[in-house]
Structures are given as structure tokens and as C-alpha cells.
C-alpha positions as a Python dict, from the first residue, in 0.01 Angstrom:
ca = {
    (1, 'X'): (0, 0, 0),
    (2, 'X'): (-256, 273, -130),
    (3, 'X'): (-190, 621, -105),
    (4, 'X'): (-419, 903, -112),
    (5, 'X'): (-327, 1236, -204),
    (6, 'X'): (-606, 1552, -119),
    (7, 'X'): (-609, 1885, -210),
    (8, 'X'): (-756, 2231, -72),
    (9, 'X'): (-671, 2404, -373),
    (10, 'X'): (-920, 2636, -572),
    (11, 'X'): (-1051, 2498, -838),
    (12, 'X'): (-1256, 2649, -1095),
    (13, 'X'): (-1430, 2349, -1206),
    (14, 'X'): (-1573, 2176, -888),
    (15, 'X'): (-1803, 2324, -715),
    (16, 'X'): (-1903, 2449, -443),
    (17, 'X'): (-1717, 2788, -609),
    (18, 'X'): (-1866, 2998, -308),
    (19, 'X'): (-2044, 2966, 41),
    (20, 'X'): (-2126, 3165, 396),
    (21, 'X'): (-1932, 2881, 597),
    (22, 'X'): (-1580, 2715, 549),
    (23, 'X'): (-1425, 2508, 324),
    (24, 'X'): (-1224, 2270, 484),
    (25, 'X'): (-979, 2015, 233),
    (26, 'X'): (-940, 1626, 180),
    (27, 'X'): (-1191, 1359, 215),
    (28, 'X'): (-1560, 1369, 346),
    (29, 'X'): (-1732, 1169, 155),
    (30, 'X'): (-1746, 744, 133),
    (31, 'X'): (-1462, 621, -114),
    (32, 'X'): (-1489, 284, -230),
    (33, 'X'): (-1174, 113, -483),
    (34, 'X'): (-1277, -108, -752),
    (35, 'X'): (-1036, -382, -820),
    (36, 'X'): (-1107, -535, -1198),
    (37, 'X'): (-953, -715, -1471),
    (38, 'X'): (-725, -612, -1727),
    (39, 'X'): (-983, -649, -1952),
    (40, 'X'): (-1330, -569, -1838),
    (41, 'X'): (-1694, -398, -1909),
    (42, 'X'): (-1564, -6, -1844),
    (43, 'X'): (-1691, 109, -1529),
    (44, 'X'): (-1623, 457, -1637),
    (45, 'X'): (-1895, 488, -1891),
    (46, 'X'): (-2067, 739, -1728),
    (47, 'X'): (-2126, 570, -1440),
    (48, 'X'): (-2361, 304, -1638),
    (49, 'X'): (-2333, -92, -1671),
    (50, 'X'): (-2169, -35, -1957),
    (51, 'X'): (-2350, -314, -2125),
    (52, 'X'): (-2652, -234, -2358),
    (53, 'X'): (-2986, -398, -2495),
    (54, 'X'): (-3235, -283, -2755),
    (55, 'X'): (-3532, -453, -2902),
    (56, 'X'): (-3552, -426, -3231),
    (57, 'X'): (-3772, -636, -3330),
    (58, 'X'): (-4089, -813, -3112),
    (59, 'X'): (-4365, -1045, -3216),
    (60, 'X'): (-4559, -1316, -3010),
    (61, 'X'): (-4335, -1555, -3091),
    (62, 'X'): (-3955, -1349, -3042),
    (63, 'X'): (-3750, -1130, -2970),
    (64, 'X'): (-3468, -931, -3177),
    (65, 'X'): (-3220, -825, -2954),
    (66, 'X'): (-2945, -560, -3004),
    (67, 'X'): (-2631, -587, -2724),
    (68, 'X'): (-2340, -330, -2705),
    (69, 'X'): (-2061, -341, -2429),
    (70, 'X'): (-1859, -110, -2349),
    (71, 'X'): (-1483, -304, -2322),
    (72, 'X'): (-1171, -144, -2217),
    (73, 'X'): (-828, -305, -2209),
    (74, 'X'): (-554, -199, -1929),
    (75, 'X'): (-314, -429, -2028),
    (76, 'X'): (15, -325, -2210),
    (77, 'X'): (-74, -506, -2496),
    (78, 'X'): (-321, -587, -2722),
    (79, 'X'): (-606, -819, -2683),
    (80, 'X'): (-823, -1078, -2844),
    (81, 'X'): (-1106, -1193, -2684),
    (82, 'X'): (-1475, -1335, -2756),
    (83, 'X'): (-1723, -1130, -2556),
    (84, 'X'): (-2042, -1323, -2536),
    (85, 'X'): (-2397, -1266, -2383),
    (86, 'X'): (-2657, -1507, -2232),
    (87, 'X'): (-2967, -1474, -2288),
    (88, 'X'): (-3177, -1649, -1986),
    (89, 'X'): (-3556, -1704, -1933),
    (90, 'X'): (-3765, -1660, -1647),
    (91, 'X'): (-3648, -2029, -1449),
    (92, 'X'): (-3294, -1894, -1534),
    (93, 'X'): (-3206, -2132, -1827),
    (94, 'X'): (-2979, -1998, -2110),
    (95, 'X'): (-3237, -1986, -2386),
    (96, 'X'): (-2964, -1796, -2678),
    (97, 'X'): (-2573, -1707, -2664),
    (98, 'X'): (-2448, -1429, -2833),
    (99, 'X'): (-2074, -1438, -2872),
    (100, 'X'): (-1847, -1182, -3045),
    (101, 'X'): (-1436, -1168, -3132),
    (102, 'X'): (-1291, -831, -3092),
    (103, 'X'): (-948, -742, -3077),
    (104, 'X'): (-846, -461, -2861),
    (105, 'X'): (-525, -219, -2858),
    (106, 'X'): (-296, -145, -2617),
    (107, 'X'): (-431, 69, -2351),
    (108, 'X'): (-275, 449, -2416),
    (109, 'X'): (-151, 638, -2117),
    (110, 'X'): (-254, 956, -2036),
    (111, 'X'): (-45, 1203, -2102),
    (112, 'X'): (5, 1574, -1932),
}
């Protein structure tokens, strides 16, 4: 079961603060759940991929390329993993693999 609290209640910080017509509480826009892994690429980097290239280097014959991911860990424990990153051409063959170990921490709760 999922359960889905609302609220009416003022609130300074979302908007809109004031309008000629009613507010009216709860939902009234599309709400979509995202179901992941324990460990994952964060969805909650600012609403990007959360995975990031850079060229650094470029000549006619290659490319230097730079990857960051952003990785969180919900699990109540730490992690090891190897993150790693294909690299594929234009017919879709893996042409380099970048792999990485990282260990992760526990996830912290929030607290309030």
C-alpha cells in the first residue's frame, strides 16, 4: 500500500503566495513513483542524469573523456561496488570500458 498525505497549509516557500481566485489543497498535478535500487545513479541531482562527460582532450585520432556519476546508497549499510562506463561507437559496439571501485557509507536518515 502507498499512502499520500496533502496539505492546504500556508506555506511561505511555495508559491503561488497570492492570487484573485482560490486556492484549493492536495493533488492537481501528474505524480509519477520511481521504484530504484538500493544503490543507484541519484535521481535527485537536480533533476539531471546524474551521470557526466567532458572532453578533455580531442585530436583526429581520440578522444579524452572525463565521466562523473552521481551514486547514492539507500541501503543500511555500506557498499562496495565497481561503477563502470561503456563507451560505444556509432554501430553500437563497446569501443572502451571505464570501470571504477568506490565504497559507499551507510545512507544517513534525515533527521527533524
Amino acid at each position: 500500500m502507498i499512502a499520500v498525505k496533502v496539505s492546504n497549509k500556508y506555506d511561505p516557500d511555495i508559491p503561488p503566495l497570492s492570487a484573485d481566485f482560490t486556492f484549493f489543497g492536495g493533488l492537481y498535478r501528474d505524480v509519477h513513483l520511481l521504484a530504484t535500487d538500493l544503490l543507484q545513479v541519484s535521481p535527485l541531482d537536480y533533476s539531471s542524469p546524474g551521470v557526466y562527460l567532458k572532453t578533455t582532450e580531442v585530436s583526429t585520432n581520440s578522444a579524452r573523456l572525463e565521466v562523473t556519476a552521481v551514486i547514492s546508497n539507500a541501503a543500511p549499510s555500506a557498499v562496495t561496488a565497481t561503477i563502470r562506463a561503456l563507451v560505444v561507437d556509432s554501430e553500437n559496439k563497446v569501443v572502451a570500458t571505464l570501470a571504477s571501485p568506490l565504497t559507499l557509507p551507510r545512507r544517513s536518515l534525515p533527521t527533524s
